[in-house]
Kinemage of the C-alpha trace (Angstrom):
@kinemage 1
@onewidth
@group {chain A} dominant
@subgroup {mainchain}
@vectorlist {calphas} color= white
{ca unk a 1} P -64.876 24.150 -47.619
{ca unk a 2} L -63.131 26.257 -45.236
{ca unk a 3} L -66.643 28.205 -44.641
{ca unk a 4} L -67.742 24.368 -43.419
{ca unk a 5} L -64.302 23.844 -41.243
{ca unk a 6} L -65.226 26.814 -39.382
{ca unk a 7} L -68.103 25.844 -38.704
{ca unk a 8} L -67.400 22.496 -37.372
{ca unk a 9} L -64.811 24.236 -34.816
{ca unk a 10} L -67.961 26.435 -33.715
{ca unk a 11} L -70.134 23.676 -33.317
{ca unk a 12} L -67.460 21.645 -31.349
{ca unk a 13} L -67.064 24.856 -28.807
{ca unk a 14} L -70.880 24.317 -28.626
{ca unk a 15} L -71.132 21.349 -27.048
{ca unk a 16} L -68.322 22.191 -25.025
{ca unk a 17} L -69.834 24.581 -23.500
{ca unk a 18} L -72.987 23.161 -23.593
{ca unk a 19} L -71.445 20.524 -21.734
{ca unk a 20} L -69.991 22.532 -19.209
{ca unk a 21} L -73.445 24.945 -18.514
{ca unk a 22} L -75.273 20.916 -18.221
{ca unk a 23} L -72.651 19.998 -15.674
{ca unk a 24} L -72.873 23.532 -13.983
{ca unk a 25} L -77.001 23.208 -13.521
{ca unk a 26} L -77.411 19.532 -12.636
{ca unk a 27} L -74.534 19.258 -10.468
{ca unk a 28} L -73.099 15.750 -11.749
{ca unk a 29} L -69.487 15.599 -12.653
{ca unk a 30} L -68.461 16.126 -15.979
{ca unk a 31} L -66.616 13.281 -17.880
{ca unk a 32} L -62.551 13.474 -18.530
{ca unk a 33} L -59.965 11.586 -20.146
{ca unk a 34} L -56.186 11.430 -18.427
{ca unk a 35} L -53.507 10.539 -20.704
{ca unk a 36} L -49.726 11.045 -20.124
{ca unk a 37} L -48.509 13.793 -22.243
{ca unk a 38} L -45.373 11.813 -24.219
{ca unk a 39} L -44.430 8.141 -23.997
{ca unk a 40} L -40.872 6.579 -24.585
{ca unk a 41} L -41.363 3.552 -26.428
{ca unk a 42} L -38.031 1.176 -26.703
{ca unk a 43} L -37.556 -0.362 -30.100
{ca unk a 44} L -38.573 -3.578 -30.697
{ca unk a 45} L -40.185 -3.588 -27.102
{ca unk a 46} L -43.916 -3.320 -25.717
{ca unk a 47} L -45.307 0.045 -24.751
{ca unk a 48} L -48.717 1.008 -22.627
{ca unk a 49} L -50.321 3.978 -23.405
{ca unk a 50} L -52.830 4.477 -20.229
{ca unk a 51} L -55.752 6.041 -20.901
{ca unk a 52} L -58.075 6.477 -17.568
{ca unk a 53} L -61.759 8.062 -18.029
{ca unk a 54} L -63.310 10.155 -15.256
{ca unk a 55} L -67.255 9.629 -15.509
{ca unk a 56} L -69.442 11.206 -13.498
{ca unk a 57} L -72.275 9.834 -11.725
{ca unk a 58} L -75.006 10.851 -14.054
{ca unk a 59} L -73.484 9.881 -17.013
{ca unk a 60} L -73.203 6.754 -19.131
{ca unk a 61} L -70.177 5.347 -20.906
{ca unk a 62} L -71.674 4.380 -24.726
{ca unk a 63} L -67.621 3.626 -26.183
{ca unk a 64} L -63.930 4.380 -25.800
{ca unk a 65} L -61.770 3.961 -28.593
{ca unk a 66} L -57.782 4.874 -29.642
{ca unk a 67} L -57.496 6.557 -32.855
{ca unk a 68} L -53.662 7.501 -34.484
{ca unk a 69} L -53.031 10.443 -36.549
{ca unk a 70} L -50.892 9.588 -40.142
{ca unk a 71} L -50.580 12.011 -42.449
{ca unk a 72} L -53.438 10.747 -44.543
{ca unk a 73} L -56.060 11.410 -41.795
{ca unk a 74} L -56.998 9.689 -38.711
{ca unk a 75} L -57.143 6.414 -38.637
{ca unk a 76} L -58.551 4.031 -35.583
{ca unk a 77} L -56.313 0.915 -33.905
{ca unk a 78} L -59.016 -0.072 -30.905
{ca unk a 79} L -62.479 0.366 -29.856
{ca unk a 80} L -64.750 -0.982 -26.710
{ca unk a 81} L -67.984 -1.145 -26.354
{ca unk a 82} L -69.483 -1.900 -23.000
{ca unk a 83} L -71.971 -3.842 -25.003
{ca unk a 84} L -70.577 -5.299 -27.937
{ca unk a 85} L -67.329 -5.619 -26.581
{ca unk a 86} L -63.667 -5.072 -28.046
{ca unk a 87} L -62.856 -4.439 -31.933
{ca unk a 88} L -58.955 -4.260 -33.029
{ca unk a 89} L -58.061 -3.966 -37.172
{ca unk a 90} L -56.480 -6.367 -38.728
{ca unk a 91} L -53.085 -4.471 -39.107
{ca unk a 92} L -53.189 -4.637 -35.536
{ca unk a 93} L -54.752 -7.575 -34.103
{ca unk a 94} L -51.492 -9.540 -33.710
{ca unk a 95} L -49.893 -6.341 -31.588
{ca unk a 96} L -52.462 -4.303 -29.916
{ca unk a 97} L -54.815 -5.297 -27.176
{ca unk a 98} L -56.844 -3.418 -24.296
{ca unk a 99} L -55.365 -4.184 -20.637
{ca unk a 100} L -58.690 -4.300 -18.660
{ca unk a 101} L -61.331 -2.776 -21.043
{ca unk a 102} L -63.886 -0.956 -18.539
{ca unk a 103} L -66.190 1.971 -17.873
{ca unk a 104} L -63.028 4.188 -16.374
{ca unk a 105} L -60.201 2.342 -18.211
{ca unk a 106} L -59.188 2.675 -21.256
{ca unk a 107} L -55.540 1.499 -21.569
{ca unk a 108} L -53.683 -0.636 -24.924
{ca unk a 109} L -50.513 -2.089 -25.002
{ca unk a 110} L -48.626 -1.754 -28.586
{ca unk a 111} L -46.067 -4.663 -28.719
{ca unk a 112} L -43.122 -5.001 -30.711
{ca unk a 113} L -42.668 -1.324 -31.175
{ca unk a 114} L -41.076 0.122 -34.730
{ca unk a 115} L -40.172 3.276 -36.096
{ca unk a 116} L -42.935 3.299 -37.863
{ca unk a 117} L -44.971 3.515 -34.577
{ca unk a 118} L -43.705 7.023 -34.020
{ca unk a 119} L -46.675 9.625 -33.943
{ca unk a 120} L -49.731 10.867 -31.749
{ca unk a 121} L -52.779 8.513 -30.728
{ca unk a 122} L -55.952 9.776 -29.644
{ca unk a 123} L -57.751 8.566 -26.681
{ca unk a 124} L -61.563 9.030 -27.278
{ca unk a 125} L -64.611 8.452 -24.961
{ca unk a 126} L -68.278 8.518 -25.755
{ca unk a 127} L -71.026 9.661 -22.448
{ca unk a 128} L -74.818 10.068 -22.931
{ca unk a 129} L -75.950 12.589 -22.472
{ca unk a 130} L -72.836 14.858 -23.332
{ca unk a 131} L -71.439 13.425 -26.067
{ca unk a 132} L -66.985 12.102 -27.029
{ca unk a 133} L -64.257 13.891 -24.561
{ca unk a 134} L -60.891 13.241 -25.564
{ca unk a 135} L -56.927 13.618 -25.044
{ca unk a 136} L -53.682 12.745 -26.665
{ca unk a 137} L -50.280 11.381 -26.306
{ca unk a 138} L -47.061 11.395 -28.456
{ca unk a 139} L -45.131 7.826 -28.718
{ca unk a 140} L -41.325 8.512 -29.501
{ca unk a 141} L -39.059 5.134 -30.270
{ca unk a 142} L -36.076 4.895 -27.827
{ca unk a 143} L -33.554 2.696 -29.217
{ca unk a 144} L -31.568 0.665 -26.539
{ca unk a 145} L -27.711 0.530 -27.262
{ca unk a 146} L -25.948 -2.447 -27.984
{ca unk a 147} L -22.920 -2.546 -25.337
{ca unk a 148} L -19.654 -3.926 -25.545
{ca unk a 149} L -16.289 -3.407 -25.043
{ca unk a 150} L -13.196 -4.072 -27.657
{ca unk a 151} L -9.159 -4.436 -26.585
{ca unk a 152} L -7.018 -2.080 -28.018
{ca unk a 153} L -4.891 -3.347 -31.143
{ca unk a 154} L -1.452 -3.318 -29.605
{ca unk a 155} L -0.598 -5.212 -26.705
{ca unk a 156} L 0.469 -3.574 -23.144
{ca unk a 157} L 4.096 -3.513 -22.963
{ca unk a 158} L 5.228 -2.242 -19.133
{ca unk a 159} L 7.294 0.578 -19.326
{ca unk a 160} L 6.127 1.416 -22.748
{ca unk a 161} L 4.371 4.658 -24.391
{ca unk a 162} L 0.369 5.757 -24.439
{ca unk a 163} L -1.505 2.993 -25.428
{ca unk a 164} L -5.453 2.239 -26.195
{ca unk a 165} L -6.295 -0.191 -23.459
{ca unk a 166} L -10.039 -0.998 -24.771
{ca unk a 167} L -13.163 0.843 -26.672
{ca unk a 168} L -16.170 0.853 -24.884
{ca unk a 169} L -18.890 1.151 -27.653
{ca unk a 170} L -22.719 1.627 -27.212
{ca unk a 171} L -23.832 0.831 -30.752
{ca unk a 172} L -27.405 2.351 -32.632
{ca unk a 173} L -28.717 4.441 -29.917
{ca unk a 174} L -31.488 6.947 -30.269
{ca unk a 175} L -31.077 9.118 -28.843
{ca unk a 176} L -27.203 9.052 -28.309
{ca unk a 177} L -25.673 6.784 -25.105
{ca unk a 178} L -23.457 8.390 -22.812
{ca unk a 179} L -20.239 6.335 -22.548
{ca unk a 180} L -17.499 6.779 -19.562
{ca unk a 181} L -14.954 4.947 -17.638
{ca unk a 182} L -14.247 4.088 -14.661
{ca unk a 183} L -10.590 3.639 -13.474
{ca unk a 184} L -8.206 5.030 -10.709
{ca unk a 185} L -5.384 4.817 -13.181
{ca unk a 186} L -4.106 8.129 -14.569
{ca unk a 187} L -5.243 7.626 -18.138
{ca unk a 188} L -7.440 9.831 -21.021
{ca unk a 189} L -10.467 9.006 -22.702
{ca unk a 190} L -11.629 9.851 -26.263
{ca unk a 191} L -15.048 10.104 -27.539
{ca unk a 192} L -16.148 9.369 -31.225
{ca unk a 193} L -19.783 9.439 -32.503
{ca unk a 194} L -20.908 7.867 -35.510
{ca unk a 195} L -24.423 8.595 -37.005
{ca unk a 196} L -26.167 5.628 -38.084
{ca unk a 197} L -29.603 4.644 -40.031
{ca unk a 198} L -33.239 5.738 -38.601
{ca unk a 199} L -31.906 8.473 -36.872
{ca unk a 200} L -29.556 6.287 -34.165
{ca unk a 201} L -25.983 7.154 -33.537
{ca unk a 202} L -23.023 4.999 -32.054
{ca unk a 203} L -20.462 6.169 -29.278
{ca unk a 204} L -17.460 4.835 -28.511
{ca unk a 205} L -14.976 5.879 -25.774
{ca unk a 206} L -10.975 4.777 -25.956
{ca unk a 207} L -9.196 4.622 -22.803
{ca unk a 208} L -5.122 5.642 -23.260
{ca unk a 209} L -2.984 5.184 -20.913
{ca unk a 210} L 0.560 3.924 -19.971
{ca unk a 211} L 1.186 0.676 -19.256
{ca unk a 212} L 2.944 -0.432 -15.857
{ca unk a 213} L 3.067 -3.556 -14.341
{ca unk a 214} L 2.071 -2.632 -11.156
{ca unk a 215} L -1.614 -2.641 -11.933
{ca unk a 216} L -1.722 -6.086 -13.730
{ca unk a 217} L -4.984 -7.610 -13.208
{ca unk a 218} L -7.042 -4.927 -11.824
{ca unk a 219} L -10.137 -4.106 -14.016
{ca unk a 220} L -11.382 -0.910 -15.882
{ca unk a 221} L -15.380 -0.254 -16.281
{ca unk a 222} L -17.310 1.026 -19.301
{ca unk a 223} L -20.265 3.363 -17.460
{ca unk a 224} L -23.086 3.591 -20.343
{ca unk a 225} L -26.591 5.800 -19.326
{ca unk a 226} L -29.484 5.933 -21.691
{ca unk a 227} L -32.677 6.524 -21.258
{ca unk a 228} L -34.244 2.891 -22.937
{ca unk a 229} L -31.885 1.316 -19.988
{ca unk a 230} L -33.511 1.046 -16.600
{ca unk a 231} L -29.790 1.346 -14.748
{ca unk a 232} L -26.703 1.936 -15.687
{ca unk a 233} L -24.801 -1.014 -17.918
{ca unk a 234} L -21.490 -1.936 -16.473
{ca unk a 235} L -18.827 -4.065 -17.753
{ca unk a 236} L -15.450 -4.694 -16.666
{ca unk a 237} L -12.609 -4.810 -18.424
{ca unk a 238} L -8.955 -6.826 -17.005
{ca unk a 239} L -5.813 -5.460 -17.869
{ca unk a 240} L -3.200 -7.389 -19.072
{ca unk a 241} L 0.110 -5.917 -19.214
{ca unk a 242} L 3.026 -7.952 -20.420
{ca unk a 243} L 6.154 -7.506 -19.058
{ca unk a 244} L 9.364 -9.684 -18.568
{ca unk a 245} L 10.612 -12.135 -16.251
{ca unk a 246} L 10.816 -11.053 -12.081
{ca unk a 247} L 13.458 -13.814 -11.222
{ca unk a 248} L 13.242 -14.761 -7.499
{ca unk a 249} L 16.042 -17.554 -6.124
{ca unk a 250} L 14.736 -20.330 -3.685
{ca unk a 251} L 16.327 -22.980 -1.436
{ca unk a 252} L 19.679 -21.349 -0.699
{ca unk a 253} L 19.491 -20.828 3.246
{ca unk a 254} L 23.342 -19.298 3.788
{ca unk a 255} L 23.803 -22.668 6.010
{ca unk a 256} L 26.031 -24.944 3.116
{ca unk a 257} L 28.825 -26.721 4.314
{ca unk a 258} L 31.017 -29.503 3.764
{ca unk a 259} L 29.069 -32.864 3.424
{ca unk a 260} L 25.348 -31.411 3.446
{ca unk a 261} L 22.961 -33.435 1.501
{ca unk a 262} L 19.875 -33.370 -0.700
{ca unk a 263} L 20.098 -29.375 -1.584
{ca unk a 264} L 19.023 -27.352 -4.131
{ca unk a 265} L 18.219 -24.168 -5.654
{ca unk a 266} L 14.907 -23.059 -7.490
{ca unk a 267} L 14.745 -20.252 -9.999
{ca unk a 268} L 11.278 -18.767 -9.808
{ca unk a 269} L 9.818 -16.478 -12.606
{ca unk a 270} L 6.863 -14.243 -12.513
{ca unk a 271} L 6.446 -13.410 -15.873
{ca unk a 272} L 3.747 -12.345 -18.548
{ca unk a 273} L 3.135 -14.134 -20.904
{ca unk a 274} L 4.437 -17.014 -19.159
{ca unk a 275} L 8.343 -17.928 -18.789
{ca unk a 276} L 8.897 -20.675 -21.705
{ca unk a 277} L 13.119 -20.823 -21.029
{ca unk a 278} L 15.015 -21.876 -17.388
{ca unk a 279} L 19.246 -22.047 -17.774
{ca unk a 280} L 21.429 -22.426 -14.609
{ca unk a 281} L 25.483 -21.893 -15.500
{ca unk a 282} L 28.560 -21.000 -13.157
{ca unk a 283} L 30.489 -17.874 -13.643
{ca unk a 284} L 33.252 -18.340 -12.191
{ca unk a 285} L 34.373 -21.951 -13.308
{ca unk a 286} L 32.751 -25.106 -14.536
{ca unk a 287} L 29.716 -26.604 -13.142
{ca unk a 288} L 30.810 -29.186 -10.790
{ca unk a 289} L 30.614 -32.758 -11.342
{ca unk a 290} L 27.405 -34.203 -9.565
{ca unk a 291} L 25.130 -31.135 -10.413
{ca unk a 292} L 22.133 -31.421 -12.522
{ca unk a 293} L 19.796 -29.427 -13.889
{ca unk a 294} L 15.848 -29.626 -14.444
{ca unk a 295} L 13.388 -27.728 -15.379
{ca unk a 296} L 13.952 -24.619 -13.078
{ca unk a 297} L 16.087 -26.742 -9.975
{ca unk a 298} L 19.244 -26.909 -9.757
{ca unk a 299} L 20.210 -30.072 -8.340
{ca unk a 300} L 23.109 -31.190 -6.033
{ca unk a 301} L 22.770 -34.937 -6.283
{ca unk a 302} L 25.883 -35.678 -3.804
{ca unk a 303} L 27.223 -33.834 -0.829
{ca unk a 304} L 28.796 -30.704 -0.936
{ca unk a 305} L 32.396 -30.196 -1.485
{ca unk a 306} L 34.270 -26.969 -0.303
{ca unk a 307} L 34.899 -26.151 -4.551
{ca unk a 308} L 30.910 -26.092 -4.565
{ca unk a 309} L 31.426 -22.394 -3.691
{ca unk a 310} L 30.754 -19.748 -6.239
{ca unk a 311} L 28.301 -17.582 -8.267
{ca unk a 312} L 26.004 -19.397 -10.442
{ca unk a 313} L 23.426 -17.533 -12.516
{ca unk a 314} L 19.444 -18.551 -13.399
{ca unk a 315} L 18.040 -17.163 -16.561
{ca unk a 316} L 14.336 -16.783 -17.596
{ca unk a 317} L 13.013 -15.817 -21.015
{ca unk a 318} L 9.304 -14.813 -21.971
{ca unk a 319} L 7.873 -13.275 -25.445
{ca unk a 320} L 9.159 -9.997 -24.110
{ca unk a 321} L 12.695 -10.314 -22.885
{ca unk a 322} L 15.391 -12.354 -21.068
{ca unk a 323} L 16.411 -12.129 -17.600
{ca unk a 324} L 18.857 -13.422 -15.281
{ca unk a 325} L 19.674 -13.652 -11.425
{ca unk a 326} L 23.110 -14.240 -9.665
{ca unk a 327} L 23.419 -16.469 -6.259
{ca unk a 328} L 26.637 -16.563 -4.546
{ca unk a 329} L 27.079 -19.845 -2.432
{ca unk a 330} L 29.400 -20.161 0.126
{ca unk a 331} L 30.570 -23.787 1.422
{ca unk a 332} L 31.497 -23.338 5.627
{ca unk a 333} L 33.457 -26.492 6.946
{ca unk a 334} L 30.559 -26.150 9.973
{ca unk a 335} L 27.017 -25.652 10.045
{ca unk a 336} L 25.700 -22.566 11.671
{ca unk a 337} L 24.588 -24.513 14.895
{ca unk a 338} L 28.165 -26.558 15.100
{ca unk a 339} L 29.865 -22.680 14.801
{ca unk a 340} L 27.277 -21.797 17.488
{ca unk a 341} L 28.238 -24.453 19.672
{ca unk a 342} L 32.023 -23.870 19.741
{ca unk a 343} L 31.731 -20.177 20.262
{ca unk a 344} L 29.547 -20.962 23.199
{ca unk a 345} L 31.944 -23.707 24.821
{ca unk a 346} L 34.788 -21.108 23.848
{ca unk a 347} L 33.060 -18.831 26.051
{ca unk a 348} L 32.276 -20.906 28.356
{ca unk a 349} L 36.236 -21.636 28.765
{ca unk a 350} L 37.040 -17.858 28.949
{ca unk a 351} L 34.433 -17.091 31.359
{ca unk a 352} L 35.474 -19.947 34.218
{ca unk a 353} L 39.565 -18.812 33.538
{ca unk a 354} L 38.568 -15.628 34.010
{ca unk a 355} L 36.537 -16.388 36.909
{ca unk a 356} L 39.326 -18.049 38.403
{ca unk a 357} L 41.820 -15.226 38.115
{ca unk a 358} L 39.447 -12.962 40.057
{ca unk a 359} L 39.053 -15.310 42.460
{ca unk a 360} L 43.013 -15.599 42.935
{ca unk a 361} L 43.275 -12.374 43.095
{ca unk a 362} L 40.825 -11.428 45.931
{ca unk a 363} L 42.388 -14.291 48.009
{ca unk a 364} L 45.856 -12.852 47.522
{ca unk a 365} L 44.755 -9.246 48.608
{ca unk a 366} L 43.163 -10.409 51.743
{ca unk a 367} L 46.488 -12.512 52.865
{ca unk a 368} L 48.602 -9.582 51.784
{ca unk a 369} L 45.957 -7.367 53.760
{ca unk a 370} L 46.349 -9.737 56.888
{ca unk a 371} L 50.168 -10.153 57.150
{ca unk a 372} L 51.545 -6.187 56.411
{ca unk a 373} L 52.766 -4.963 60.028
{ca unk a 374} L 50.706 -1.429 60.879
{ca unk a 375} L 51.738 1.152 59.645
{ca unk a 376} L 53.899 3.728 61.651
{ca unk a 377} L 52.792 7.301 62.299
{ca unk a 378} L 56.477 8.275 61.085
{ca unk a 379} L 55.943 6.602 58.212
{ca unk a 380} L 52.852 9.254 57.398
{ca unk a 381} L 54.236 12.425 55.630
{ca unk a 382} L 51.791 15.015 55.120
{ca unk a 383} L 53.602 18.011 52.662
{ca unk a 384} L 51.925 21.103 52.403
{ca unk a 385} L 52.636 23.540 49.729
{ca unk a 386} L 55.231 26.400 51.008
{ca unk a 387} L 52.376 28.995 50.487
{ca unk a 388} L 50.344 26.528 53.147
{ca unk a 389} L 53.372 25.818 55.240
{ca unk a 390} L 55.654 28.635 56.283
{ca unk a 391} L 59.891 27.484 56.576
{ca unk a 392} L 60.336 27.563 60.370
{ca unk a 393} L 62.922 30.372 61.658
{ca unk a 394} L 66.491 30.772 60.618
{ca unk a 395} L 67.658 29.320 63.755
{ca unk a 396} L 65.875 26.782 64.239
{ca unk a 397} L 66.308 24.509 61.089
{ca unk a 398} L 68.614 21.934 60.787
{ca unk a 399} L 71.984 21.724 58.301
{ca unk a 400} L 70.521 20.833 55.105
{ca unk a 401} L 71.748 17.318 53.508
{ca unk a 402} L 73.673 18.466 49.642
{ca unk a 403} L 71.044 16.564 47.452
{ca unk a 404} L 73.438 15.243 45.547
{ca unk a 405} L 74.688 12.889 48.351
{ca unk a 406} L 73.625 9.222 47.446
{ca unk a 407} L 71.081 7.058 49.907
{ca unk a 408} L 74.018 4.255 50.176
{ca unk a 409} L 76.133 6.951 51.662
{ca unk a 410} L 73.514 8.451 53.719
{ca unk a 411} L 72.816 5.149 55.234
{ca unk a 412} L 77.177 4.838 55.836
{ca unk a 413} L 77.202 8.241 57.655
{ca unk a 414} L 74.552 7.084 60.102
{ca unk a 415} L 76.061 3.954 60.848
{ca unk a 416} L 79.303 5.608 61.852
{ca unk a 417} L 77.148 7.744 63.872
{ca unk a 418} L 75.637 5.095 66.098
{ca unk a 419} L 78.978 3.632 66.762
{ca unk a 420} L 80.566 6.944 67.439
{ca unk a 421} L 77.685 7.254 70.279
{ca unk a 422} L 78.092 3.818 71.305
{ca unk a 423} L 81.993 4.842 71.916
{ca unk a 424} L 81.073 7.991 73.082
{ca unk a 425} L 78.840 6.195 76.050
{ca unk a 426} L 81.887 4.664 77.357
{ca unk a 427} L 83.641 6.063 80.107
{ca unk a 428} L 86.621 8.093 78.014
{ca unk a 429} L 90.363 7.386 79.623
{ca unk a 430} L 91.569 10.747 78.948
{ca unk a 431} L 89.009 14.080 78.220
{ca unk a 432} L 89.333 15.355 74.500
{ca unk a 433} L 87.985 18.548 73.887
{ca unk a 434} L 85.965 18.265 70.444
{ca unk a 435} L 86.524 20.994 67.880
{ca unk a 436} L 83.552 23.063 66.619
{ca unk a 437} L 83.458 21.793 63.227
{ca unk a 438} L 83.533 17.890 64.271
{ca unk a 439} L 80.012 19.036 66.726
{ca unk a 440} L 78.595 20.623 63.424
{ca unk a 441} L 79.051 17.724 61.688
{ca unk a 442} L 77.696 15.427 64.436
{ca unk a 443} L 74.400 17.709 64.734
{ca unk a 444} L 73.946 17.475 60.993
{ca unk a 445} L 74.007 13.776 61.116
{ca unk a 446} L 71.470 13.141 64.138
{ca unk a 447} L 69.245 15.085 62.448
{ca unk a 448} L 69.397 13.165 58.878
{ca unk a 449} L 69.360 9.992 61.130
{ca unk a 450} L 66.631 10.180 63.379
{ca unk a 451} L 66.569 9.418 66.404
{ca unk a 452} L 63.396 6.874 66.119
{ca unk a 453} L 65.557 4.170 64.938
{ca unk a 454} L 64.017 3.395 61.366
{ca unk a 455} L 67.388 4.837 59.766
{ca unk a 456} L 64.846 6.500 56.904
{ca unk a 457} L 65.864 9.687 55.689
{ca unk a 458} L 62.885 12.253 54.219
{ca unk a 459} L 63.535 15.132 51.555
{ca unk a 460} L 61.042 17.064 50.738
{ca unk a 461} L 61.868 18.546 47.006
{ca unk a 462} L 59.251 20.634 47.220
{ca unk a 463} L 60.915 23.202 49.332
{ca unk a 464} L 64.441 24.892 49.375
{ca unk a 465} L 65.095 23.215 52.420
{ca unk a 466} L 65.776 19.561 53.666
């Protein structure tokens, strides 16, 4: 037996190259068979396994055929012959069939693919005059996962620890799915795989993170790549965090006052899961007669009173927790546009008195201005500092007036002194010499009054003399 084996290998060589020499001398093209070298064949799903033959122009195609290798032997699934046509087994006349059966085509189709599909076919064509050329492929079963995604067990509580959001799973893959997510939250995945029956596997990918609710209704996605998928699979996933009631107060304006109808304030919740309890109370006293409650409103079914003021409180309660939010009203006696009103007429008033007064004024100023009598070049007293103005000689200055002499008496001595001159004027009836003191005295005196005739004395304090 093996002696006959080798053989057979020899003779096969043969014709090879018997084949080959036969090409060489007549020139024509020798015949070839293309197959691919592996196909990926998704369970439960059709599969082509091409086969295009290469002829050349001398040569005749007699048959093509498909045979599979099991580990009994060989075993053929399809033939055609240009002739008689195209011959399929009965194990495989309900799922194989040739695509276009021709002289350079020799391509099946294998439907509903199983495991038990998995091995090598044989692509086989028959030429006169060189005899069956041949090539083979390998079918491998892909099995496409089964995607979905689970919620985590616990719910999201805002504020509270890690928690699994969702599990993406890609279930019974061969070979194994590769699972990710997408998110632009700050969580963690975790990968498990799980082998299963006929060689597939199951992945599954937790997401952990910790819940805020900030991010309430944005949406995670579970990536999954495998090579029985022709694209990615995507699916989103929502997030729904629970948290407790954000209380928001509506329909107090700060413009009560005394005798405003038809108001009210509405206690607004945003809340998850929704806000099942609304309660409005006063803190400071009683709720006032006339005040009414419903739903979420608090209702002022009369006009408001000036004891309407006060804090009053609105509490919300969800599954998670209760909540509460204080308001305090104040009751004016005016509205805000009466207020505005007086304060402008109040101005008003100021502004025109005020107006007035200036006015006034500048008239006075310009009478005053009108009737004052010009002023006398006496009356201008220039004093220069001593270092600026130096005393005038020994000699030539003037008795000094004491300082401590009063104005009233100043003014006395100079009215003696006109009427001494006036007596003096007169034509004497008998000559009287004057002593020397009463002529020191007199020149003292017409210097303090002047002889200008405004009887106004001038001390300067500034100096040591007068």
């Amino acid at each position: 037996m093996p002696l006959f084996s080798e053989r057979r290998h020899l003779g096969r060589q043969s014709k090879s190259a018997l084949c080959y020499v036969l090409c060489f001398i007549s020139g024509a093209v020798c015949s070839q068979v293309v197959v691919p070298q592996r196909v990926s064949a998704v369970l439960g799903k059709n599969v082509t396994l091409d086969c295009r033959v290469e002829v050349g122009t001398n040569l005749t195609l007699t048959q093509s055929s498909w045979e599979r290798r099991l580990p009994s032997g060989s075993v053929t699934v399809a033939v055609y012959n240009p002739e008689l046509g195209t011959f399929i087994p009965p194990e495989y006349i309900n799922r194989l069939h040739f695509r276009s059966p021709s002289s350079r085509d020799a391509t099946i189709v294998l439907e509903n693919v199983g495991f038990s599909d998995v091995g090598i076919y044989t692509c086989k064509v028959a030429t006169f005059p060189l005899g069956n050329t041949q090539a083979s492929t390998t079918i491998s079963v892909l099995v496409e996962p089964k995607v979905y995604v689970s919620a985590g067990s616990a719910a999201l509580i805002d504020g509270g620890n890690d928690t699994v959001v969702a599990t993406c799973i890609a279930e019974r893959a061969r070979p194994p799915a590769e699972v990710s997510w997408e998110s632009n939250l700050f969580g963690q995945s975790e990968v498990q795989l799980f082998d299963d029956v006929n060689g597939t596997t199951s992945t599954q990918v937790r997401y952990i993170w910790q819940p805020t609710r900030h991010v309430q209704g944005h949406a995670l996605t579970c990536v999954v790549r495998h090579p029985a998928l022709q694209s990615d699979f995507r699916i989103p996933y929502q997030l729904n965090v629970h948290f407790a009631p954000d209380i928001s107060v509506v329909g107090y304006d700060g413009d009560w006052y005394v005798g405003r109808e038809n108001v009210q304030m509405t206690c607004k919740a945003n809340a998850n899961p929704l806000a099942h309890h609304f309660r409005w109370i006063r803190l400071d006293s009683e709720m006032p007669d006339g005040v009414e409650t419903r739903n979420s409103t608090l209702l002022f079914l009369r006009p408001l009173h000036r004891n309407d003021s006060g804090v009053y409180r609105c509490e919300v309660a969800n599954d998670i927790n209760l909540r509460s939010r204080d308001v305090r009203i104040l009751i004016q006696d005016q509205s805000q546009a009466e207020r505005s009103n007086s304060i402008a007429v109040a101005g008003a008033v100021m502004g025109a008195v005020l107006a007035l007064f200036l006015i006034a004024v500048f008239v006075i100023v310009i009478l005053t201005a009108r009737k004052a009598p010009p002023t006398a070049y006496t009356d201008k007293v220039i004093d220069l500092p001593p270092t600026h103005k130096p005393p005038p000689p020994y000699s030539e200055r003037a008795p000094a007036v004491p300082l401590g002499v009063h104005a009233s008496q100043v003014a006395w001595l100079c009215q003696a002194r006109r009427a001494d001159q006036r007596f003096e004027q007169r034509p004497p009836a008998a000559a009287r010499p004057i002593p020397p003191s009463a002529q020191q005295r007199h020149s003292r005196l017409e210097w303090v009054c002047h002889q200008s005739g405004t009887d106004r004395v001038y001390i300067n304090h500034r100096e040591h003399y007068v």
